[in-house]
Backbone as a chain_set.jsonl record, in Angstrom:
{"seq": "XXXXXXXXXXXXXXXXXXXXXXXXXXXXXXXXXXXXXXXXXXXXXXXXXXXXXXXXXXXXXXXXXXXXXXXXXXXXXXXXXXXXXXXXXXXXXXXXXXXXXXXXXXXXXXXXXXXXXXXXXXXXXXXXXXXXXXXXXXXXXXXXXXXXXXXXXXXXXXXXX", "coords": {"N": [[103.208, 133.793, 80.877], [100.517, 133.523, 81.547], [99.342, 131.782, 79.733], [100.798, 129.336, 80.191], [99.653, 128.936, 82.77], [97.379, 128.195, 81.878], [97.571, 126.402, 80.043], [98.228, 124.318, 82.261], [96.028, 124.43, 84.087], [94.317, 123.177, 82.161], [95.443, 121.024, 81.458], [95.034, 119.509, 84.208], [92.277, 119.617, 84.381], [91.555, 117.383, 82.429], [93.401, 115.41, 83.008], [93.202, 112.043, 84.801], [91.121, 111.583, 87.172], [90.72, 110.255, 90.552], [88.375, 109.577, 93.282], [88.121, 108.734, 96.854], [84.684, 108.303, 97.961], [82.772, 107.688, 100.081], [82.298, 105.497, 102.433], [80.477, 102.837, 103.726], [77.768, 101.009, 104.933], [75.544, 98.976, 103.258], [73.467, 96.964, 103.442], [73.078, 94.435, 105.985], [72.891, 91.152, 107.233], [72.129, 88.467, 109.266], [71.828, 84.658, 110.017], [71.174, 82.257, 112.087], [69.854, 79.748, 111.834], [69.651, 77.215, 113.486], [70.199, 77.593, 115.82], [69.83, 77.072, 119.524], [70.814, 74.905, 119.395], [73.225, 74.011, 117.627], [74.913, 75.163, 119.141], [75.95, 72.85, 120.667], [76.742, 70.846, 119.341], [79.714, 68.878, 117.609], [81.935, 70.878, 116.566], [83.0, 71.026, 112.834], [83.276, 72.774, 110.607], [82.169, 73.684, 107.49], [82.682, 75.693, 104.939], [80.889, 78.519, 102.788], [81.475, 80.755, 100.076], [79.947, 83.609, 98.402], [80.45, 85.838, 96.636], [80.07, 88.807, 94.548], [79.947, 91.793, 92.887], [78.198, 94.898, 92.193], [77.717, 97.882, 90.02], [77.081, 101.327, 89.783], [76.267, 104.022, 87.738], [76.069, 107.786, 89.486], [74.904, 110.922, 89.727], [76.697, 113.3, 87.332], [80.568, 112.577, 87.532], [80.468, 110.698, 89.972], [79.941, 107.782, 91.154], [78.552, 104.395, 92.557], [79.318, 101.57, 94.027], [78.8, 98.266, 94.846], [79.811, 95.917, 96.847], [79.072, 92.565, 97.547], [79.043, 90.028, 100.169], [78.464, 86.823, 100.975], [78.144, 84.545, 102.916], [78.074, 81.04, 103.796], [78.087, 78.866, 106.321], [77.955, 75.536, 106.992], [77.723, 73.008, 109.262], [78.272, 69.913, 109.306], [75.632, 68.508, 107.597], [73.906, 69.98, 108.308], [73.037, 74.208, 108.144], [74.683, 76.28, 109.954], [75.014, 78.694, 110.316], [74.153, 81.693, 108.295], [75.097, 84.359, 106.424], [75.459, 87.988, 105.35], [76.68, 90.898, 103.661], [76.795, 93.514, 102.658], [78.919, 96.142, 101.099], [79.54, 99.042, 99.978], [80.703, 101.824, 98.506], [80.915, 105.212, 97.362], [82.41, 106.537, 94.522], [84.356, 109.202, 93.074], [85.16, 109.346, 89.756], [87.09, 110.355, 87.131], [87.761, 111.91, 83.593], [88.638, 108.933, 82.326], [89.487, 106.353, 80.533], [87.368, 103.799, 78.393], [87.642, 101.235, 78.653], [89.608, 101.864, 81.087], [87.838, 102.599, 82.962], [85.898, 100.348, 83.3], [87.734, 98.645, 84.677], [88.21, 100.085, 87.019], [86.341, 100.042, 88.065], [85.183, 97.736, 88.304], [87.118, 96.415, 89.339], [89.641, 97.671, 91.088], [88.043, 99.52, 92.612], [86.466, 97.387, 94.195], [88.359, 96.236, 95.425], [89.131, 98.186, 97.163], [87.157, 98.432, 98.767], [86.953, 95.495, 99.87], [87.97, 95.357, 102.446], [86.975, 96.325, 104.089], [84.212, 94.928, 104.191], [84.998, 92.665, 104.735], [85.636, 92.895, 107.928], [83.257, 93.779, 108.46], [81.564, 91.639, 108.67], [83.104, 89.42, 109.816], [82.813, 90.201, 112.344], [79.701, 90.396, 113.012], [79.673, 87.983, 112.542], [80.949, 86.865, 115.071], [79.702, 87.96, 116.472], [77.548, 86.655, 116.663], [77.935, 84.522, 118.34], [79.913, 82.536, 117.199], [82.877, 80.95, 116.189], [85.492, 83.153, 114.858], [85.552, 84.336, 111.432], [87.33, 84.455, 109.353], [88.082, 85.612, 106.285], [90.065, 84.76, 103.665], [92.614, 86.962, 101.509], [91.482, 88.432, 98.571], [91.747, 88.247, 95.001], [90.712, 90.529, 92.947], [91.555, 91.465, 90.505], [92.478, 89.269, 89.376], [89.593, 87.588, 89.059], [88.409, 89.745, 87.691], [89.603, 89.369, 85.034], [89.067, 86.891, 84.394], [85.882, 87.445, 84.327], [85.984, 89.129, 82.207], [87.467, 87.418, 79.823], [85.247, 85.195, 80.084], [83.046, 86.334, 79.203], [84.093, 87.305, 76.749], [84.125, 85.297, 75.758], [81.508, 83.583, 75.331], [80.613, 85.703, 73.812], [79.239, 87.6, 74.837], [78.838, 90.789, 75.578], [80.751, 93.044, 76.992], [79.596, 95.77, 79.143], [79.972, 99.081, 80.663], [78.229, 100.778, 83.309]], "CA": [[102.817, 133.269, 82.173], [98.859, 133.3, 81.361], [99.784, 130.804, 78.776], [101.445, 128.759, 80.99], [98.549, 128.752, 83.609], [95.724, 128.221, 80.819], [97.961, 124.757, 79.637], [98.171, 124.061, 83.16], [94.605, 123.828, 84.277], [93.889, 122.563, 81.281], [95.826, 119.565, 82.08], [94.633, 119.569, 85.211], [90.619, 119.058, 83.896], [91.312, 116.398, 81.414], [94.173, 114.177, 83.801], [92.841, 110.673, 85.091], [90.79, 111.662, 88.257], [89.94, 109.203, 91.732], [88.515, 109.554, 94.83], [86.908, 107.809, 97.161], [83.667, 110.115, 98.914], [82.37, 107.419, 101.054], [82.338, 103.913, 102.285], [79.2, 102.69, 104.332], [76.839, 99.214, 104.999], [74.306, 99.012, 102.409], [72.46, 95.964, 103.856], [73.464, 93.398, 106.594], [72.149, 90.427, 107.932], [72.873, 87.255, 110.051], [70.221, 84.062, 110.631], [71.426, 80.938, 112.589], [68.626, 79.08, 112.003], [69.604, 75.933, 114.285], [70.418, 77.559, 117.509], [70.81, 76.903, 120.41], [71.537, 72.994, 119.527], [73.863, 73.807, 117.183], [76.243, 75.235, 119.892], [76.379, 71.884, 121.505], [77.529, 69.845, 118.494], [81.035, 68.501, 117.411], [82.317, 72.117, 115.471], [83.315, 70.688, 111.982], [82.108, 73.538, 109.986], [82.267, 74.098, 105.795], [82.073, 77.616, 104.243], [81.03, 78.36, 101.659], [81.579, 82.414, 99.823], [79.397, 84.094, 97.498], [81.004, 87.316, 96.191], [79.753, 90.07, 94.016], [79.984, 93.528, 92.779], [77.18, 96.31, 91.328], [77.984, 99.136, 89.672], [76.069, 101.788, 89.6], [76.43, 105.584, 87.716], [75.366, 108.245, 89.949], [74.802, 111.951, 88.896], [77.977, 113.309, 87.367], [81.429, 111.724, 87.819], [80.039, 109.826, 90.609], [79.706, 105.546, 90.86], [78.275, 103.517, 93.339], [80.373, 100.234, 94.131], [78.661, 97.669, 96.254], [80.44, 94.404, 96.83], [78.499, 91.712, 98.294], [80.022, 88.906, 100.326], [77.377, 86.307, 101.562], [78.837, 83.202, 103.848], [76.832, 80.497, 104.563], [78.52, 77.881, 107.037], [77.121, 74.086, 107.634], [78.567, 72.046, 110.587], [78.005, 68.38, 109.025], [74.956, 68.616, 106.662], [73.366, 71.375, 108.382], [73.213, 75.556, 108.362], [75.512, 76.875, 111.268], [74.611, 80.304, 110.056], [74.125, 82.756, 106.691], [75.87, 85.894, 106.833], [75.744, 88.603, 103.922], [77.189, 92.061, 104.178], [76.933, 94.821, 101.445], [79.606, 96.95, 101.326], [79.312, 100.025, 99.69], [81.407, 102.745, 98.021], [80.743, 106.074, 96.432], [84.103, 107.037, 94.432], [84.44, 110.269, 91.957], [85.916, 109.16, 88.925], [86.967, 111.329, 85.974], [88.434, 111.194, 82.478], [89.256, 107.986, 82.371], [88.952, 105.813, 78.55], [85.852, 103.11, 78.775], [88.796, 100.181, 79.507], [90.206, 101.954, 82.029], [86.93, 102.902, 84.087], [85.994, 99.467, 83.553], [88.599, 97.913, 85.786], [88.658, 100.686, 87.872], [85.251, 99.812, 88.63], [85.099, 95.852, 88.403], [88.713, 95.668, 90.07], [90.082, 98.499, 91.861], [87.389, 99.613, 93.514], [86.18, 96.213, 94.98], [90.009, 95.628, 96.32], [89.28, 99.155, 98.557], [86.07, 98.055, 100.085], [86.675, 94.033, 100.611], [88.84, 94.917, 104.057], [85.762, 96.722, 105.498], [83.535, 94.127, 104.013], [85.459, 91.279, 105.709], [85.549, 92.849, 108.77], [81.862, 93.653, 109.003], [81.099, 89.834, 108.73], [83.524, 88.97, 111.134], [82.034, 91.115, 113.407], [78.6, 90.147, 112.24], [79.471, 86.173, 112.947], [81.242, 86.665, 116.331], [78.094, 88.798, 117.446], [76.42, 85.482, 117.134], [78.605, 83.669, 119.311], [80.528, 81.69, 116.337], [84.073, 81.256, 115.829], [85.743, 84.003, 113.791], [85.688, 84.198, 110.37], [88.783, 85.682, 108.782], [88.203, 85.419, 105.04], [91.36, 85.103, 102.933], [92.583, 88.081, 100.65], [90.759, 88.259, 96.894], [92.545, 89.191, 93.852], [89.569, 90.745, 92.474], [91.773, 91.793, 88.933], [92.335, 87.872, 88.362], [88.47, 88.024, 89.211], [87.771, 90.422, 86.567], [89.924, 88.759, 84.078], [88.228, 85.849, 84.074], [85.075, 87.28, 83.935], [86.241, 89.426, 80.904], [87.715, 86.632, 79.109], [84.049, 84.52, 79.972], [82.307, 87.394, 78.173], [84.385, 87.366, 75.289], [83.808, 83.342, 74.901], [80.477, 83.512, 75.242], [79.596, 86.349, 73.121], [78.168, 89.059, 75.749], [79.715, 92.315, 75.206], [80.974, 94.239, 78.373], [79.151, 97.303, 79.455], [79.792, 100.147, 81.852], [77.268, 101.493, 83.528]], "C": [[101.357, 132.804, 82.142], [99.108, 132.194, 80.614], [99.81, 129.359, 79.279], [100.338, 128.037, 82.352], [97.634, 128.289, 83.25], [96.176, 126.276, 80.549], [97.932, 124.057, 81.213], [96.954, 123.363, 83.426], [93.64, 123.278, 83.098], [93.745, 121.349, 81.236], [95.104, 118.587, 83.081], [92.944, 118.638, 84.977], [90.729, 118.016, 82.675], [92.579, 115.073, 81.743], [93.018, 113.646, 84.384], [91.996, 111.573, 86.633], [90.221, 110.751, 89.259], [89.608, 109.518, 92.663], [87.387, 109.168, 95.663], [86.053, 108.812, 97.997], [83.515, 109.16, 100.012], [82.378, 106.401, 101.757], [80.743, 103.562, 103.511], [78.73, 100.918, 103.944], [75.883, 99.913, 104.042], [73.061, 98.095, 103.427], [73.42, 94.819, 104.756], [72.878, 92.811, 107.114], [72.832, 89.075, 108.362], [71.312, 86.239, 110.622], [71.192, 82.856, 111.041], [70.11, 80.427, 113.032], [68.45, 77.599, 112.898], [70.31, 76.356, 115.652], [69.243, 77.764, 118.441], [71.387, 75.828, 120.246], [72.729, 72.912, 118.886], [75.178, 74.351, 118.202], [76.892, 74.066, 120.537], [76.221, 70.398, 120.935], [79.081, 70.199, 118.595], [80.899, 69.848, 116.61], [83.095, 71.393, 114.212], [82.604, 71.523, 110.897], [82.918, 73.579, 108.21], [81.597, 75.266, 105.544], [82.313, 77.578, 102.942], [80.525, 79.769, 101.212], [80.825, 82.147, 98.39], [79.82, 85.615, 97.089], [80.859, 87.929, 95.19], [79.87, 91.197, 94.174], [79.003, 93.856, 92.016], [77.77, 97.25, 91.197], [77.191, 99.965, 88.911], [76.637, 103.79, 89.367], [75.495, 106.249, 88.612], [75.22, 110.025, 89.447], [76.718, 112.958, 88.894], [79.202, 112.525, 86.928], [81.418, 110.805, 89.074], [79.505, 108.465, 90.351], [79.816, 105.089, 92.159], [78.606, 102.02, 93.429], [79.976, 99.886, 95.035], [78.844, 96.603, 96.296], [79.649, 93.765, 98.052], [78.981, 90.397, 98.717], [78.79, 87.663, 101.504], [77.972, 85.15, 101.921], [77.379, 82.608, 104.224], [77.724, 78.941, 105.425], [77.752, 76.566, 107.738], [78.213, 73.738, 108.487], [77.825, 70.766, 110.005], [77.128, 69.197, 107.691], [74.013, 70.222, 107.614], [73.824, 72.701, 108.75], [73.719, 75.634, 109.443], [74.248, 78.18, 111.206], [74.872, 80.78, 108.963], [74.121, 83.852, 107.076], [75.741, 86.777, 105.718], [75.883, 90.148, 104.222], [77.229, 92.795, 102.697], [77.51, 96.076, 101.526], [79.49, 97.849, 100.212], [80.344, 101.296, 99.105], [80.8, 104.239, 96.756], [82.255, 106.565, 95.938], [83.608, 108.212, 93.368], [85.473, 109.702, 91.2], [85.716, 109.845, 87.849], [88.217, 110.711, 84.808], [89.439, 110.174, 82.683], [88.442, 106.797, 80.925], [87.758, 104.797, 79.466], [86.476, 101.49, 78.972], [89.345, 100.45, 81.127], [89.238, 101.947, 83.36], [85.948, 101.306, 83.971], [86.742, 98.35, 84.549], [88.824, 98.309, 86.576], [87.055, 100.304, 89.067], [85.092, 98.544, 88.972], [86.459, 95.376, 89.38], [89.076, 96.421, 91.33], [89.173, 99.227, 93.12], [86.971, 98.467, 94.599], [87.023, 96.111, 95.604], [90.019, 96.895, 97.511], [88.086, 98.416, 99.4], [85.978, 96.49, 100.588], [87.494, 94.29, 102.339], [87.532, 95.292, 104.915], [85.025, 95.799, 105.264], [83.53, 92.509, 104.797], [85.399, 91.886, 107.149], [84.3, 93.457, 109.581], [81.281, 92.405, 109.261], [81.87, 89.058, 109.14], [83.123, 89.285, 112.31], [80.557, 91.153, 114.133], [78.707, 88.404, 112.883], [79.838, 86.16, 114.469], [80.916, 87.075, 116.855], [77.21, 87.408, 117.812], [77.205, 84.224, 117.806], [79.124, 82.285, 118.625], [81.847, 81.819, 116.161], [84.344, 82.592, 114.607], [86.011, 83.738, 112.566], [86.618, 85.368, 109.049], [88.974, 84.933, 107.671], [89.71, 86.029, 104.388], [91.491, 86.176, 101.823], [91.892, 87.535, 99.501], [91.513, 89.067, 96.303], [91.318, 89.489, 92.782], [89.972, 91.627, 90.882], [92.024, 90.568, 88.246], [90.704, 87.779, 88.1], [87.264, 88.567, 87.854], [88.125, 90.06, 85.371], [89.235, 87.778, 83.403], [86.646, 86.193, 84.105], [84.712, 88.358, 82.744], [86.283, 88.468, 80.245], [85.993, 85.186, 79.415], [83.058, 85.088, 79.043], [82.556, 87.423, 76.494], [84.2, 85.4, 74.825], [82.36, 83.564, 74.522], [79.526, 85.02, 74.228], [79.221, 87.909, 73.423], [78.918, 90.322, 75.453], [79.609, 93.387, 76.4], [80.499, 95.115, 78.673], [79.895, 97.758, 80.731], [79.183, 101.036, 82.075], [77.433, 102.811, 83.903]], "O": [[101.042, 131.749, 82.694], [98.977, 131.285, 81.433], [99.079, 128.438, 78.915], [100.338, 126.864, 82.724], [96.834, 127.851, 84.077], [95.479, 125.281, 80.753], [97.43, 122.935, 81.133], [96.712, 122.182, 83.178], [92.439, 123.027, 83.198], [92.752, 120.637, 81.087], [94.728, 117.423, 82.937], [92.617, 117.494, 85.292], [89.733, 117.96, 81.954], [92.724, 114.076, 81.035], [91.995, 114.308, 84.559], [92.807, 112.387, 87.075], [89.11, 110.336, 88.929], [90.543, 109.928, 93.35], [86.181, 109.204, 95.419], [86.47, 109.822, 98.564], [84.042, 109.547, 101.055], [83.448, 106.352, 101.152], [80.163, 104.559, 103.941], [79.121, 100.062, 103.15], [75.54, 101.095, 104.047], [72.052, 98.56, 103.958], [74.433, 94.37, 104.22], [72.02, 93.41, 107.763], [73.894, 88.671, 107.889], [70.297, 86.603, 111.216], [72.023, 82.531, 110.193], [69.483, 80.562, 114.083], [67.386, 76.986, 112.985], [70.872, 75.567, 116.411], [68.163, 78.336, 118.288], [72.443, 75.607, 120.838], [73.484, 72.004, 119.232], [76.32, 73.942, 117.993], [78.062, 74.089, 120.92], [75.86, 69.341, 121.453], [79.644, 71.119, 119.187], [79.849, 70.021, 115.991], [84.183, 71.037, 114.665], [81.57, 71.143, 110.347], [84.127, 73.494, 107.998], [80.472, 75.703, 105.789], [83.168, 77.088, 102.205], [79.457, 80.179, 101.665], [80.887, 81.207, 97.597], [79.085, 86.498, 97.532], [81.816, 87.625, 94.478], [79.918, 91.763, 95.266], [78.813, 93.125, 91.044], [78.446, 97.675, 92.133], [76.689, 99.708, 87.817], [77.108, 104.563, 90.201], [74.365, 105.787, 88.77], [75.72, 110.089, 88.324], [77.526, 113.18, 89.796], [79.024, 111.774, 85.969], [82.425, 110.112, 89.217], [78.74, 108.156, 89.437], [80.814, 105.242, 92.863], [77.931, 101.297, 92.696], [80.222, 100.438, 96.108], [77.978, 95.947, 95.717], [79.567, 94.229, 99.189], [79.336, 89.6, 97.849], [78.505, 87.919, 102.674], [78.454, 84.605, 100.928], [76.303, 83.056, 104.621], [77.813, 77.95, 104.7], [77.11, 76.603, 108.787], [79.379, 74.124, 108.407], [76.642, 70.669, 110.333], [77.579, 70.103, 106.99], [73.713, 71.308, 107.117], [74.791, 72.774, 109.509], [73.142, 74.891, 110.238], [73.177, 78.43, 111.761], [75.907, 80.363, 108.442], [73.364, 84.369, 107.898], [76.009, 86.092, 104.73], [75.131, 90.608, 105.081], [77.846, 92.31, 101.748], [76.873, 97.049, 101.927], [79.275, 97.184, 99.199], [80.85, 101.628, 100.177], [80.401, 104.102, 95.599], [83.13, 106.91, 96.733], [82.49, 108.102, 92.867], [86.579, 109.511, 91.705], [84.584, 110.079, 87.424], [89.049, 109.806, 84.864], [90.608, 110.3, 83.046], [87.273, 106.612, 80.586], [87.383, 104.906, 80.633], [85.735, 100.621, 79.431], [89.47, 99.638, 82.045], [89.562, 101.508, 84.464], [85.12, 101.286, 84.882], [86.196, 97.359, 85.035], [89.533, 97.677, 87.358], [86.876, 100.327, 90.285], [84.822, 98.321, 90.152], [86.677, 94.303, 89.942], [88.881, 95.952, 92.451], [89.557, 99.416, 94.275], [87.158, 98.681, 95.797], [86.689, 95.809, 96.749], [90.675, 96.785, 98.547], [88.208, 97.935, 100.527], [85.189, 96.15, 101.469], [87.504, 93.421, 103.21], [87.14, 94.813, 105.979], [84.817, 95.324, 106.38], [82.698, 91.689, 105.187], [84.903, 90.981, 107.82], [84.209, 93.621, 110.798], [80.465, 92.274, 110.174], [81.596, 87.869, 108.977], [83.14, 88.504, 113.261], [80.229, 91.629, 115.22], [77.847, 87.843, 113.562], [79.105, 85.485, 115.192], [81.353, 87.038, 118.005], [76.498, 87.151, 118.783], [76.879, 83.05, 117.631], [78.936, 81.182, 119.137], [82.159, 82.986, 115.924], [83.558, 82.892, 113.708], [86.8, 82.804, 112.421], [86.512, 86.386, 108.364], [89.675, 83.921, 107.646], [90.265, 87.122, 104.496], [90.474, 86.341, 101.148], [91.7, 86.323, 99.398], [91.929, 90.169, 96.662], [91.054, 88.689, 91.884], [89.139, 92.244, 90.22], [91.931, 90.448, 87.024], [90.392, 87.89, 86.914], [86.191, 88.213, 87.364], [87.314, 90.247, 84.463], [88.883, 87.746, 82.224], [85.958, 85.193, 83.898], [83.565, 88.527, 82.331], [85.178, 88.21, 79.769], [86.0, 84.249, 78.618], [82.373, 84.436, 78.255], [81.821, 87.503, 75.509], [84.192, 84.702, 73.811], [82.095, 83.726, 73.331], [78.323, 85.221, 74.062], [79.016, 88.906, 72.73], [79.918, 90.12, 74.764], [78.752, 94.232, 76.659], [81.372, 95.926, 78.362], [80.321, 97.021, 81.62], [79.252, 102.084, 81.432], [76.449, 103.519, 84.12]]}, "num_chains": 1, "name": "protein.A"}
């Protein structure tokens, strides 16, 4: 039975471990640098997304995941408004190989925090009295693919921090 208990928690401390601790704003901001005039143009607006992730070890099995999603919308040739929202994640991750915590970090994590991320900067634009901005889903493991397979063209050699 001791035996039995010993292989057990054995298991136990050396299976795949996830979990998320926290989610939170890092940094947000919003500038409409052409109002009030711009409310009382023709609305013909172009967006245009900037999206990033950091990853960052913290003490432990702890990693800091902060996906950054920065909108900047013109109406004709000029700024509507620039939006950028830093979403945030602390997750506990444990034995996991240096592939796997790679994608768990570059992929999996980013795909939990883009829903809060989008709906801080919807929230964020229709504070400033702008139509809503309901960004389309991201497949943030094609994402990572391609910026694996850019790495391996070019040379660079993947880290995880």
């Amino acid at each position: 039975m001791t035996d039995q208990q010993n292989t057990a928690a054995t298991e136990e401390e050396t299976a795949p471990q996830f979990s998320l601790q926290r989610i939170y704003v890092r940094d947000l901001s919003f500038e409409a640098p052409k109002s009030p005039a711009i409310f009382r143009q023709q609305w013909e607006p172009s967006v245009a997304l900037d999206l990033q992730t950091k990853q960052t070890s913290l003490e432990g099995d702890f990693h800091e995941v902060v996906l950054t999603l920065s909108v900047t919308v013109k109406n004709s040739e000029e700024v509507a408004f620039i939006a950028e929202v830093q979403q945030a994640g602390i997750f506990l991750i444990k034995n996991l190989d240096a592939a796997s915590m790679s994608h768990t970090l570059g992929a999996f994590c980013p795909n939990i925090l883009f829903p809060y991320a989008r709906e801080a900067l919807d929230s964020l634009v229709t504070r400033g009295s702008f139509p809503a901005l309901m960004l389309a889903p991201v497949n943030f493991d094609a994402l990572y693919a391609q910026e694996r397979q850019r790495m391996q063209d070019s040379g660079d050699a993947p880290t995880v921090q």
